[in-house]
DSSP file (Angstrom, degrees, kcal/mol; ACC not computed):
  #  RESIDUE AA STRUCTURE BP1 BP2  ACC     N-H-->O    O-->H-N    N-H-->O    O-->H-N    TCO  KAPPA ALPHA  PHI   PSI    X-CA   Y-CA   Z-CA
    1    1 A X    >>        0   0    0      0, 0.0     3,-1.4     0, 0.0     4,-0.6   0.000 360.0 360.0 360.0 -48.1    0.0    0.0    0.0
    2    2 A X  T >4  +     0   0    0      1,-0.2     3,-1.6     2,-0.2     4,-0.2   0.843 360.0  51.7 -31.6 -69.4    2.7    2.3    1.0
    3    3 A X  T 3> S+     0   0    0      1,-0.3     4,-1.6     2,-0.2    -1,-0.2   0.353  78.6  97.8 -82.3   0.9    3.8    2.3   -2.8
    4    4 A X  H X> S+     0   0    0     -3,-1.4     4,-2.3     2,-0.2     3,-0.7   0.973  78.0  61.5 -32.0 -62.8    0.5    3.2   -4.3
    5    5 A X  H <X S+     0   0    0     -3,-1.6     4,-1.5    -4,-0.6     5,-0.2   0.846 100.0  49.8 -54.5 -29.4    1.5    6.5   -4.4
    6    6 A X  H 3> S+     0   0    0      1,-0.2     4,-1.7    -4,-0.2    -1,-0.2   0.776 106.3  47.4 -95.4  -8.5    3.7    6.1   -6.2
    7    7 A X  H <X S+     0   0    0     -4,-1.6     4,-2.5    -3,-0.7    -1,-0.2   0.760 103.2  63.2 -71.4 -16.7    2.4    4.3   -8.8
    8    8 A X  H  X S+     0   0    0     -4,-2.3     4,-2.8     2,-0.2    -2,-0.2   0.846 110.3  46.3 -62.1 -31.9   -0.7    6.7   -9.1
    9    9 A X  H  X S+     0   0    0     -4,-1.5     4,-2.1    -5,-0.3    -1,-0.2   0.927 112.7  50.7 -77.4 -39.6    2.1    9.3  -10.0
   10   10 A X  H  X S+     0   0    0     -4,-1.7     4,-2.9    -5,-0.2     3,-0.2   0.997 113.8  39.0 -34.7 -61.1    3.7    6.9  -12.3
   11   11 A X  H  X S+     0   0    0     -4,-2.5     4,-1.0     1,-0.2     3,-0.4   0.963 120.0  52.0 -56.5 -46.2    0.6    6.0  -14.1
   12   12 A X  H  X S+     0   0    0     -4,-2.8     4,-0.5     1,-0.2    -1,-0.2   0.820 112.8  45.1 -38.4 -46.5   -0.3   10.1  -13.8
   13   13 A X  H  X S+     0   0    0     -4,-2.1     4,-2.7     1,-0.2    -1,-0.2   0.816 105.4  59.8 -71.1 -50.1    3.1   11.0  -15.2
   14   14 A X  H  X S+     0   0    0     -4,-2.9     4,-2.0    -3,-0.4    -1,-0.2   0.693 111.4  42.4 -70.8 -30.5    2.7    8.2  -18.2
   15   15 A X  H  X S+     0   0    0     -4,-1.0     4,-0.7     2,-0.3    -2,-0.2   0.359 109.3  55.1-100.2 -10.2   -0.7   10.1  -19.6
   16   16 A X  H  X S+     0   0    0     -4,-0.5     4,-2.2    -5,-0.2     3,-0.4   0.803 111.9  43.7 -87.2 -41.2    0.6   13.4  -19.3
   17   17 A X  H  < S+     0   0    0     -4,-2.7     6,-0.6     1,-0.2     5,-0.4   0.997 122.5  41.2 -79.6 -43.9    3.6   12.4  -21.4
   18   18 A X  H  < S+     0   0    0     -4,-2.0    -1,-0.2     1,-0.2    -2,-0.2   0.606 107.1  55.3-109.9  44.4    1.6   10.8  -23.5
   19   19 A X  H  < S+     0   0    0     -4,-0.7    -1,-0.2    -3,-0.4    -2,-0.2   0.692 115.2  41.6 -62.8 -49.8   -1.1   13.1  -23.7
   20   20 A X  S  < S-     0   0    0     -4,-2.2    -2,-0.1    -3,-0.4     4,-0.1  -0.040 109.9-123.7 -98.3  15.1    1.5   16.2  -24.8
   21   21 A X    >   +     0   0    0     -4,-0.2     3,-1.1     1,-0.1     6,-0.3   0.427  65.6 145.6  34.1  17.4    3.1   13.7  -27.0
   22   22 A X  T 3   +     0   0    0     -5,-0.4     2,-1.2    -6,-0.4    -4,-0.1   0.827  66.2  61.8 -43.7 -45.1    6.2   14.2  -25.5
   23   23 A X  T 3  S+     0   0    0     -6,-0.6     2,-0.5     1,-0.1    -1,-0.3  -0.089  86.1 129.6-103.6  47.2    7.1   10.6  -26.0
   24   24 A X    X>  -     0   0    0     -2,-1.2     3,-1.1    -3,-1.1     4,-0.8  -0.902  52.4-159.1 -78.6  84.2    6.7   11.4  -29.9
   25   25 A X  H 3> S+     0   0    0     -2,-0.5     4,-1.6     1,-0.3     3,-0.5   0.705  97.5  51.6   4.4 -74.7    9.3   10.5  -32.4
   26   26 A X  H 3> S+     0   0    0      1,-0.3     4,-1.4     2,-0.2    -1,-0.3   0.815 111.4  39.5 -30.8 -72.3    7.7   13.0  -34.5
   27   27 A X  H <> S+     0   0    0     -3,-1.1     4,-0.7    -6,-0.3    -1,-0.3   0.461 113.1  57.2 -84.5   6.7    7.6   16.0  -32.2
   28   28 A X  H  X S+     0   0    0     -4,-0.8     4,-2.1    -3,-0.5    -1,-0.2   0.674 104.6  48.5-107.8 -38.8   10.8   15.3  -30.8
   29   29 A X  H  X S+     0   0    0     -4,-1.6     4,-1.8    -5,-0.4    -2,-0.2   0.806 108.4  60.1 -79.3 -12.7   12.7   15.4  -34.4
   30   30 A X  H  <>S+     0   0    0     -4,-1.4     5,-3.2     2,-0.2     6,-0.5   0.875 105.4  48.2 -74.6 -37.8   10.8   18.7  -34.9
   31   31 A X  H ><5S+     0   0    0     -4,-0.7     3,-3.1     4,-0.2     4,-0.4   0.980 108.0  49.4 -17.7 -87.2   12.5   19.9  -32.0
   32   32 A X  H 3<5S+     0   0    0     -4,-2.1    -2,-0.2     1,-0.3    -1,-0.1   0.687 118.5  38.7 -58.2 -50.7   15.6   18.9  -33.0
   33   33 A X  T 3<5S-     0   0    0     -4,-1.8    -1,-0.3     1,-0.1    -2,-0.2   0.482 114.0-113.1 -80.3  -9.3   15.1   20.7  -36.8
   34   34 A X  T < 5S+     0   0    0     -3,-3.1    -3,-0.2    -4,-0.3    -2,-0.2   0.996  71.7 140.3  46.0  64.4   13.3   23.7  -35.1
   35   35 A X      < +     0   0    0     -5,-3.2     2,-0.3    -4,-0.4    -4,-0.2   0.239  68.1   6.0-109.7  -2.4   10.0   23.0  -36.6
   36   36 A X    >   -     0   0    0     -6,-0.5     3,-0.7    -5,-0.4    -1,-0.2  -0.847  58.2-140.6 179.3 133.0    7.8   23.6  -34.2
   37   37 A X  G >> S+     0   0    0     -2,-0.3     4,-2.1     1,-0.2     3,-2.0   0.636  77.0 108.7 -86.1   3.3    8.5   25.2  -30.3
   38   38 A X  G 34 S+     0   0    0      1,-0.3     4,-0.5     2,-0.2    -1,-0.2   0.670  80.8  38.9 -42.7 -27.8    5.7   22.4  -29.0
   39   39 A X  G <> S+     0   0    0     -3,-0.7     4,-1.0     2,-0.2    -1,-0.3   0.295 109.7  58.2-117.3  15.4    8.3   20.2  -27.2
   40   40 A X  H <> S+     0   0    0     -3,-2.0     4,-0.8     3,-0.1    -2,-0.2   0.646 102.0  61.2-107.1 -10.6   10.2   23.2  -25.9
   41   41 A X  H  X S+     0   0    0     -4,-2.1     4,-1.9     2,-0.2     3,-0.4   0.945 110.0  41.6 -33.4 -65.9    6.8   24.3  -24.2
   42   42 A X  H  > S+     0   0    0     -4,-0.5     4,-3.3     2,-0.3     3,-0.3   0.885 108.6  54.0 -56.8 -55.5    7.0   21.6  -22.5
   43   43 A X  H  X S+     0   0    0     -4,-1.0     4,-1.0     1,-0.3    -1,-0.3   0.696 113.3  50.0 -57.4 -21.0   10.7   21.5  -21.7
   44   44 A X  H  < S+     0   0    0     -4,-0.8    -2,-0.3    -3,-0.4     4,-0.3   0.683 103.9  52.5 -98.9 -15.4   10.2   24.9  -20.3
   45   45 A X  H >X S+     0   0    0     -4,-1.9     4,-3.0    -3,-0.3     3,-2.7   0.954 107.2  57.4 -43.1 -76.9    7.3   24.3  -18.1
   46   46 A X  H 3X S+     0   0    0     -4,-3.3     4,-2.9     1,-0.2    -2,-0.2   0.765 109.3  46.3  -6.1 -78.5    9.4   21.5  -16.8
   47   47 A X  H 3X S+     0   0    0     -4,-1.0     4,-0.6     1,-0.2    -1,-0.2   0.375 114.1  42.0 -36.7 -29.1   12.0   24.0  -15.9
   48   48 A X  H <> S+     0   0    0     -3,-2.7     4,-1.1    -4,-0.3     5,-0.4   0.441 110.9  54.7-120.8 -33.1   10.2   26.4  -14.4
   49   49 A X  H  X S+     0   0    0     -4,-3.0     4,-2.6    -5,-0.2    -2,-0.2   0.956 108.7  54.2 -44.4 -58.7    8.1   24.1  -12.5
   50   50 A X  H  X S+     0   0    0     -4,-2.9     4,-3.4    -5,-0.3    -2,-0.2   0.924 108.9  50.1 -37.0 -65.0   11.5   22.5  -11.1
   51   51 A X  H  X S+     0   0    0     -4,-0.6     4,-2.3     2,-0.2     5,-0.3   0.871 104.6  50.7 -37.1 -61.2   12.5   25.7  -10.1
   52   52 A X  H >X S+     0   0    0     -4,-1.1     4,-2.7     2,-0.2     3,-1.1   0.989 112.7  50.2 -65.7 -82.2    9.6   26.7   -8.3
   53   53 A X  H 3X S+     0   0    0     -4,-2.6     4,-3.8    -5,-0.4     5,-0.3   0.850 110.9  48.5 -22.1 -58.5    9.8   23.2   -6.3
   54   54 A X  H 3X S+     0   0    0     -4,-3.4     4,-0.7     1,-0.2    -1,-0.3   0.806 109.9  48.7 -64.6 -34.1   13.4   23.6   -5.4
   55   55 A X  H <X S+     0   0    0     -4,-2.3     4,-1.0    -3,-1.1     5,-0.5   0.682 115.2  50.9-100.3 -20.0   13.0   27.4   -4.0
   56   56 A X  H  X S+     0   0    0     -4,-2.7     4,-2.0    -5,-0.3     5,-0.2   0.984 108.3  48.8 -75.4 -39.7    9.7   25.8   -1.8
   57   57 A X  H  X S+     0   0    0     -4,-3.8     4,-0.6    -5,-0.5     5,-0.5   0.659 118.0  37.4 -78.5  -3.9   11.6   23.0   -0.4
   58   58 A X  H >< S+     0   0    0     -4,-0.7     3,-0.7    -5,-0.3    -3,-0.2   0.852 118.1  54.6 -82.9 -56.0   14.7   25.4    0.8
   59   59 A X  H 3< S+     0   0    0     -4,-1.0    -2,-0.2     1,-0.3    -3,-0.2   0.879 127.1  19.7 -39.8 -90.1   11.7   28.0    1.6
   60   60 A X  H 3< S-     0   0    0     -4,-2.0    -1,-0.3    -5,-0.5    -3,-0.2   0.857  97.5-137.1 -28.1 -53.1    9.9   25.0    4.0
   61   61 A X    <<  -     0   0    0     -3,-0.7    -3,-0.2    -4,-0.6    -2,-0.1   0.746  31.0-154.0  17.4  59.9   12.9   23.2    4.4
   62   62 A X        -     0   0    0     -5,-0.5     8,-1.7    -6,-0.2    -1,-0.1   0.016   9.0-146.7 -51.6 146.7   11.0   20.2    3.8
   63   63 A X  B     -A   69   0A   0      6,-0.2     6,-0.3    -3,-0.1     2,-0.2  -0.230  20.0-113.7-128.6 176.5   12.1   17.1    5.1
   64   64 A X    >   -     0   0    0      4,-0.5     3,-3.1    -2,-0.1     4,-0.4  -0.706  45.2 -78.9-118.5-150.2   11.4   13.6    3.3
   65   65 A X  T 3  S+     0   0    0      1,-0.4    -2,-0.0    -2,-0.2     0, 0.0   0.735 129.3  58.2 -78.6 -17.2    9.3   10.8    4.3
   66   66 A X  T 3  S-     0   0    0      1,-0.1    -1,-0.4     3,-0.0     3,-0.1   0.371 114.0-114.2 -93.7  26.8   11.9    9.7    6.6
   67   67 A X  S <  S+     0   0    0     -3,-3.1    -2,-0.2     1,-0.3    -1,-0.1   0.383  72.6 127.0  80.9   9.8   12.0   12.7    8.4
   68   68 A X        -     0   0    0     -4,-0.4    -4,-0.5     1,-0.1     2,-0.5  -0.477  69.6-102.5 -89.1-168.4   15.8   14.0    7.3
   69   69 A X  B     -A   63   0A   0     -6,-0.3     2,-0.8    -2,-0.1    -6,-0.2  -0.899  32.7-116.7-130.5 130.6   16.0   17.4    5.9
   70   70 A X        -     0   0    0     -8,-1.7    -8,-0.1    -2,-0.5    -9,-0.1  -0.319  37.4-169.2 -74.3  56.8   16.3   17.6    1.8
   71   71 A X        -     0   0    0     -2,-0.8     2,-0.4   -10,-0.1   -13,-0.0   0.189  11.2-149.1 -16.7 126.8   19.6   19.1    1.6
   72   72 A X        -     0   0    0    -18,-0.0     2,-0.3   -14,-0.0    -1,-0.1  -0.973  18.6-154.9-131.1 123.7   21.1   20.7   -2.4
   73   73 A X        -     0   0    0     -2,-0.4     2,-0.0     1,-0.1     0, 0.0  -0.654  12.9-112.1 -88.4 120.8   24.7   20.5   -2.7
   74   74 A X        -     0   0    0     -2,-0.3     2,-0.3     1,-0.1    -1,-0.1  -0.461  30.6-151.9 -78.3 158.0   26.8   22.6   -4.9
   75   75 A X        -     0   0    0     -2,-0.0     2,-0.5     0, 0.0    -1,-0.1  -0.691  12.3-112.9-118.0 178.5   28.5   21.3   -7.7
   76   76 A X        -     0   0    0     -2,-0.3     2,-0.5     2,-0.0     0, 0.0  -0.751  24.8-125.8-103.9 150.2   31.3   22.0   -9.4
   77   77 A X        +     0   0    0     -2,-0.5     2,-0.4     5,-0.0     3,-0.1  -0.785  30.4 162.2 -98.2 119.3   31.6   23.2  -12.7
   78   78 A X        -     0   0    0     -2,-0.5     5,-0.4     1,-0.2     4,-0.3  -0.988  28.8-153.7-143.4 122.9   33.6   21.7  -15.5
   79   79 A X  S >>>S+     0   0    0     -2,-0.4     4,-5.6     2,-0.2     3,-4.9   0.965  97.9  54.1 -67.0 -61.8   33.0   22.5  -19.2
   80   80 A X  H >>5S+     0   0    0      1,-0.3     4,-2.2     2,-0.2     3,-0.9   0.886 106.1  49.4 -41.3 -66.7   34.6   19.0  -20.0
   81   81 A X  H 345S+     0   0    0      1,-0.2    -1,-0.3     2,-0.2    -2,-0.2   0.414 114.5  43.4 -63.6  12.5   32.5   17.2  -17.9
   82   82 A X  H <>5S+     0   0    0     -3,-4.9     4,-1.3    -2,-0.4    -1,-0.2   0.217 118.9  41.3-122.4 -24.7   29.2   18.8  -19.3
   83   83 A X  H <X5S+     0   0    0     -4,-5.6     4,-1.8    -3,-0.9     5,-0.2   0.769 113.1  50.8 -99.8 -26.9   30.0   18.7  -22.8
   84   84 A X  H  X<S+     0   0    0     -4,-2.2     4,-2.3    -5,-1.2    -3,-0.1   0.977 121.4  44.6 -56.7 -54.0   31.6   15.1  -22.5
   85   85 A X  H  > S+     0   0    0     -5,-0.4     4,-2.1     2,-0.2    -2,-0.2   0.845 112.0  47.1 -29.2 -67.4   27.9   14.7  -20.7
   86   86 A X  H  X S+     0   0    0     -4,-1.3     4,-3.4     1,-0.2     5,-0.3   0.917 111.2  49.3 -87.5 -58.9   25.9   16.4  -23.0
   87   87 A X  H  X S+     0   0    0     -4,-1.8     4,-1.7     1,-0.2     3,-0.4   0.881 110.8  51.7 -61.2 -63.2   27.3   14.7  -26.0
   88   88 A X  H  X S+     0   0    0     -4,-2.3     4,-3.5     1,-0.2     5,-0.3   0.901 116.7  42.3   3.4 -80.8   26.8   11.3  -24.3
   89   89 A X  H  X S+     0   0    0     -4,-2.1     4,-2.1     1,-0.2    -2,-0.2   0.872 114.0  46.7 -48.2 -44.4   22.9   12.3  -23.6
   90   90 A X  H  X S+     0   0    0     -4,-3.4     4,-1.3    -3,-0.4    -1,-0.2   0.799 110.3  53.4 -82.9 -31.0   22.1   13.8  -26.7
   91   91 A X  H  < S+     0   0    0     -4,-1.7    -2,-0.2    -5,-0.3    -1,-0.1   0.889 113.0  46.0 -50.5 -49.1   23.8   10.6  -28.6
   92   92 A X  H >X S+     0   0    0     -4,-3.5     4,-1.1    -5,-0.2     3,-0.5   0.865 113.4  56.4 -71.1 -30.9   21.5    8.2  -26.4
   93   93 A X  H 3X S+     0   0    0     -4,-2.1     4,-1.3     1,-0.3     2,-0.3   0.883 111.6  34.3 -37.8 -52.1   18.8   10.7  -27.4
   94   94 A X  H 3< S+     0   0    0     -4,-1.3    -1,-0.3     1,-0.2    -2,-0.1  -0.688 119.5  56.7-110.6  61.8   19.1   10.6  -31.1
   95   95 A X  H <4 S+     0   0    0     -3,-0.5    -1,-0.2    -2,-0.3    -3,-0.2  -0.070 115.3  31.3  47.3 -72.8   19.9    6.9  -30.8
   96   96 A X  H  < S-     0   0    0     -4,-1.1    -2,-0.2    -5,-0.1    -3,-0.1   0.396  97.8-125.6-115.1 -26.7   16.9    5.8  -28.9
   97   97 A X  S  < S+     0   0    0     -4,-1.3     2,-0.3    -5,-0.1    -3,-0.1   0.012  87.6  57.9  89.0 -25.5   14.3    8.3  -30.4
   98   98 A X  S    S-     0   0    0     -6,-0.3     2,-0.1   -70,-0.0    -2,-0.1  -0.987  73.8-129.4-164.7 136.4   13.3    9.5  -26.3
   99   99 A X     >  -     0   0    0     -2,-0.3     4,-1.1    -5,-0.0     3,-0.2   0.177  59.8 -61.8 -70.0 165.8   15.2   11.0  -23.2
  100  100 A X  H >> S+     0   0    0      1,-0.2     3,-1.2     2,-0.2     4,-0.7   0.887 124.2  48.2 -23.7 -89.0   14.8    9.3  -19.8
  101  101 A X  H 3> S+     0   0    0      1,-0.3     4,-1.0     2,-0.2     3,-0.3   0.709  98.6  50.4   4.6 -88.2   11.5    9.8  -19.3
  102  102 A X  H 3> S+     0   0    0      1,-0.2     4,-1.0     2,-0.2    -1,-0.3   0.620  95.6  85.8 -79.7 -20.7    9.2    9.0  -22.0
  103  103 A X  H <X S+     0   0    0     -3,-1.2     4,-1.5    -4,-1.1    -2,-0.2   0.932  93.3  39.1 -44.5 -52.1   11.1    5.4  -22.1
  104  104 A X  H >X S+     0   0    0     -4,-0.7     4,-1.1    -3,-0.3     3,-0.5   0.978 115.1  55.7 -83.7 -52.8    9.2    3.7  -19.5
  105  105 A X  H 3X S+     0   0    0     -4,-1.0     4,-2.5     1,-0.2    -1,-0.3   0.768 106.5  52.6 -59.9  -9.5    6.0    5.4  -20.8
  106  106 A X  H 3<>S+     0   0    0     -4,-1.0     5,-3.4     1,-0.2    -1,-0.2   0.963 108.1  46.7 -78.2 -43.6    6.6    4.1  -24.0
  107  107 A X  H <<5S+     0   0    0     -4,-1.5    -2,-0.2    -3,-0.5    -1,-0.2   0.759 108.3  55.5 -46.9 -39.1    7.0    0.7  -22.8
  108  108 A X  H  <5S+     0   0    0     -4,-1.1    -1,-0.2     1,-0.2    -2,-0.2   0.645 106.1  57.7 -70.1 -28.9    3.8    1.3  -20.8
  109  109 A X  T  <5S-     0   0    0     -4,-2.5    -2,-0.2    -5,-0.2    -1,-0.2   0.122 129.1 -92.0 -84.3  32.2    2.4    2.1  -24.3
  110  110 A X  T   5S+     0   0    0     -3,-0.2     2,-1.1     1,-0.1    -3,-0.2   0.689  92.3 121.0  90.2   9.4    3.3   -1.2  -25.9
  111  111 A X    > < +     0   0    0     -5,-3.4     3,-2.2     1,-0.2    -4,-0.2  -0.364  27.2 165.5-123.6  97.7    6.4   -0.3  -27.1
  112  112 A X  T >   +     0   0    0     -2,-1.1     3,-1.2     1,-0.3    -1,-0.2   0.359  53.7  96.1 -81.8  22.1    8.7   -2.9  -25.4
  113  113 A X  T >> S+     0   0    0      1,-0.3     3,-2.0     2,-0.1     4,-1.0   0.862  81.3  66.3 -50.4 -26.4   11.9   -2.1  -27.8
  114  114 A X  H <> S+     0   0    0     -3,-2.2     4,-3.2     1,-0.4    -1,-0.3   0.500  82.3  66.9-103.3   9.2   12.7    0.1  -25.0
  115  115 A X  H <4 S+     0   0    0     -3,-1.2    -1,-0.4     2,-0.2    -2,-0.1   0.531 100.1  48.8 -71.0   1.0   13.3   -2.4  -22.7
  116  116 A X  H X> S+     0   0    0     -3,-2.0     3,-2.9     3,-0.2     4,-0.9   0.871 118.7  39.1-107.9 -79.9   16.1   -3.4  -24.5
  117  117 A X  H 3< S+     0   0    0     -4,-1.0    -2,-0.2     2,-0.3     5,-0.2   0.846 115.1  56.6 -33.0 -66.3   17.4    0.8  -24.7
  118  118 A X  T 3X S+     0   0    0     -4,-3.2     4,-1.4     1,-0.3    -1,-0.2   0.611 109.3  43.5 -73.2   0.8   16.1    1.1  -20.7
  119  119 A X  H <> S+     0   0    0     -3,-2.9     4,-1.8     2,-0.2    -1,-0.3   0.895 114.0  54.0 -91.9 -57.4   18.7   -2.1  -19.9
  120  120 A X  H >< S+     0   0    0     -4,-0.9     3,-2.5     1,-0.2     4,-0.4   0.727 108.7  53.5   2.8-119.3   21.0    0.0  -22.2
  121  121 A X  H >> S+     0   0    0      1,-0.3     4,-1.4     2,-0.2     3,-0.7   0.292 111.8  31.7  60.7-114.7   20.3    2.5  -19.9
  122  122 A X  H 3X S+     0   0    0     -4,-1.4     4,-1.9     1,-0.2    -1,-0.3   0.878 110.6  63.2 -57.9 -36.3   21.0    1.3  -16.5
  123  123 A X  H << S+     0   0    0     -3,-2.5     4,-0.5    -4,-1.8    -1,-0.2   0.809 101.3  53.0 -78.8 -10.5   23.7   -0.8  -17.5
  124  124 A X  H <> S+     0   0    0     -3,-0.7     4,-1.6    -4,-0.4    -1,-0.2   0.645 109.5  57.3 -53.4 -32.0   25.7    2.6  -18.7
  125  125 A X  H  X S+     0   0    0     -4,-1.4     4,-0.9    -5,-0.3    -2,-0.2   0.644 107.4  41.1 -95.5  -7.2   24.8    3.8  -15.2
  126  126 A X  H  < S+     0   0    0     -4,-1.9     4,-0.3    -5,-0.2    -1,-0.2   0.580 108.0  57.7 -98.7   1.4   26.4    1.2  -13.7
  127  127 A X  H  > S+     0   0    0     -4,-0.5     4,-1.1     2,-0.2    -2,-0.1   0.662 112.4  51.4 -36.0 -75.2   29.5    1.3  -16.1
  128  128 A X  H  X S+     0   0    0     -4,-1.6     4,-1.6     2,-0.2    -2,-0.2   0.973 107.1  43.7 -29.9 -95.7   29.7    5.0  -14.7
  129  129 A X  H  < S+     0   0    0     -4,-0.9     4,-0.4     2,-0.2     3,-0.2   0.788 109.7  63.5 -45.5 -34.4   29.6    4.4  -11.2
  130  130 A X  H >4 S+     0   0    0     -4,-0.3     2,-0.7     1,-0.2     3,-0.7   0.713 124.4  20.6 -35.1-110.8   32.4    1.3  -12.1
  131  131 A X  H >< S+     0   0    0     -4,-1.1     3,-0.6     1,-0.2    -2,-0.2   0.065  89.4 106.0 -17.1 -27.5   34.5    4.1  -13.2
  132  132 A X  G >< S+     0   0    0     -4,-1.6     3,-2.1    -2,-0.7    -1,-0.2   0.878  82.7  55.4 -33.5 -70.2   33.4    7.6  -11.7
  133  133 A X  G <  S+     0   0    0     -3,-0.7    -1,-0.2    -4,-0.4    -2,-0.1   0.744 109.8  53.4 -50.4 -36.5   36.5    7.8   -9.1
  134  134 A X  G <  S+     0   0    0     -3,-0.6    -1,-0.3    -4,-0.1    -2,-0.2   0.398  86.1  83.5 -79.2   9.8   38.9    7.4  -12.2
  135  135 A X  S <  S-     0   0    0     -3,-2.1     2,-0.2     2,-0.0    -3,-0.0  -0.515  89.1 -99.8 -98.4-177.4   37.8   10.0  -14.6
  136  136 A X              0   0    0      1,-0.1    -2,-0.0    -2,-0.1     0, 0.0  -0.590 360.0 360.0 -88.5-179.7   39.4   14.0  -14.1
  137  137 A X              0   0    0     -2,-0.2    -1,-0.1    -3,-0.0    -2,-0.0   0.122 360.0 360.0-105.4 360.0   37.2   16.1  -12.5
């Protein structure tokens, strides 16, 4: 029962993306060609949503369920490690057809190639963590 909630946000989460088509081939290569601002609506709602979350829970200093206090930690800034990043992300983007996200709701719409990409996926993020402590900083 505990984890009800969180599937109800799941499932919530899965009809809004694909409700807005986000998890759209289509609207996602239109992006990319700057054919249409429809999925950068989106991405900026996101963003500014985020925002607004992050400045209520320092505002609150809102705790989570297990009562510690949600703490954000600066990072440090490294062009190399953000463009190495970015290029990574944006490869697995244009790759895969859909970001992070919209994988599992595709899968939840019937389209279980991406179980194959979302074991990609994780096993790149544990490949990573192998590796983290060795890379420069």
């Amino acid at each position: 029962m505990k984890l009800a909630k969180f599937t109800l946000v799941g499932i919530l989460f899965g009809i809004v993306m694909t409700k807005s088509e986000a998890i759209s081939w289509y609207r996602i290569q239109e992006m990319f060609r700057f054919q249409s601002f429809h999925m950068y609506g989106i991405i900026g709602v996101a963003v500014v949503v985020g925002i607004i979350m992050v400045a209520l829970i320092k505002k609150t200093e809102a705790k989570t369920q297990q009562g510690t206090p949600i703490v954000f930690h600066d990072k440090s800034f490294s062009v190399p490690r953000y463009l190495y990043g970015g290029i990574l992300f944006g490869l697995g983007w244009a790759l895969s057809g859909a970001c992070p996200g919209p994988m599992y709701t595709l899968v939840g719409n019937g389209v279980t190639v991406f179980v194959a990409i979302i074991a990609s996926a994780l096993l790149g993020t544990y490949c990573y963590g192998l590796v983290k402590d060795k890379l420069p900083h």
